[in-house]
C-alpha positions in Angstrom: 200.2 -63.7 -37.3 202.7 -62.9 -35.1 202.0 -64.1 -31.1 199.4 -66.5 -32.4 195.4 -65.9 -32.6 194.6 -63.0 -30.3 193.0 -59.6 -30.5 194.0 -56.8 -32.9 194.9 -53.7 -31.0 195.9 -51.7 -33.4 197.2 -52.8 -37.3 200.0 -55.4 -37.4 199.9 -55.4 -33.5 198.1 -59.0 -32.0 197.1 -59.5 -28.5 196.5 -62.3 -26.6 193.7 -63.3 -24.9 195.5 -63.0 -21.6 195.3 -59.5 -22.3 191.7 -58.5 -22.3 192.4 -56.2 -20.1 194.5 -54.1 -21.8 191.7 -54.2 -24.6 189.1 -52.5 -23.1 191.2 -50.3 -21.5 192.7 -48.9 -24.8 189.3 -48.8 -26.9 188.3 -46.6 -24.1 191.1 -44.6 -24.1 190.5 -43.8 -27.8 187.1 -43.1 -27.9 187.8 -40.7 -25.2 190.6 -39.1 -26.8 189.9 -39.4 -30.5 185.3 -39.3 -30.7 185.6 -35.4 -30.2 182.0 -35.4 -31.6 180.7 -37.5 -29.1 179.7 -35.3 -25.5 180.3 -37.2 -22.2 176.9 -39.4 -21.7 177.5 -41.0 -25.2 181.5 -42.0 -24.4 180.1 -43.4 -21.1 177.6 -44.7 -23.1 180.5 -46.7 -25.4 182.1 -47.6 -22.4 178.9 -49.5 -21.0 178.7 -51.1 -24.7 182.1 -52.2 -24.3 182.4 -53.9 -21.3 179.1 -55.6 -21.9 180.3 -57.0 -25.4 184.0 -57.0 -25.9 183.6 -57.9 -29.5 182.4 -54.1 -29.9 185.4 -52.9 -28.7 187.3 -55.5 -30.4 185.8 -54.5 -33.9 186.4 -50.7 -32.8 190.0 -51.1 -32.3 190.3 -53.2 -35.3 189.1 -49.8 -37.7 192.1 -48.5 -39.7 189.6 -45.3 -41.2 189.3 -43.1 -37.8 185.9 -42.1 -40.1 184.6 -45.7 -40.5 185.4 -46.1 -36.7 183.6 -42.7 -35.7 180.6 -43.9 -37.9 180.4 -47.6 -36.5 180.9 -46.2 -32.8 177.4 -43.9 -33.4 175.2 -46.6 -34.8 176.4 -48.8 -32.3 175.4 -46.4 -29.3 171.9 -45.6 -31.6 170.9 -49.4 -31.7 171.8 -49.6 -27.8 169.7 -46.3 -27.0 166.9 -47.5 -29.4 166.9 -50.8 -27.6 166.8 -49.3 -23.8 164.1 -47.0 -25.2 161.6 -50.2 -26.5 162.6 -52.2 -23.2 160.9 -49.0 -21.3 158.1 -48.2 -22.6 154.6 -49.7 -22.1 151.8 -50.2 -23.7 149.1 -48.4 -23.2 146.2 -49.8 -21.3 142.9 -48.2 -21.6 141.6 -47.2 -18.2 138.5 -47.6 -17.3 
């Protein structure tokens, strides 16, 4: 691998960790350019799984299909809206 161990950007390209930056910043470029089925809360909410987990966007960027990506990009905002939803609710208490 050319440039050493680093991040995959895009096939055959590597970045370095210096670069971090640059990774986020281009995973969120694409899923707000290329997730046309996607309407704006779920990009933001990509962009919140992203910055809280860079190996999310590094595994979205690494996806040659666009399909495969698209697919991988839904469950991973379904699991994080699934999770939110059991952290708010309550049980119920029985009143008396």
């Amino acid at each position: 691998m050319a440039g050493g161990y680093g991040l995959s950007l895009t096939p055959g390209v590597v970045l370095g960790f210096q670069n971090l930056p640059e990774c986020i910043s281009r995973a969120i470029r694409m899923v707000e350019e290329q997730e046309v089925l996607l309407d704006d809360q779920d990009i933001l909410k990509a962009v919140g799984l992203f910055l809280h987990n860079l190996s999310l966007a590094m595994a979205y960027l690494a996806f040659r299909r666009k399909g495969l990506r698209s697919k991988r990009m839904e469950q991973d905002i379904s699991v994080d809206s699934e999770a939110v939803a059991s952290q708010l609710s309550f049980p119920m208490c029985p009143m008396e």
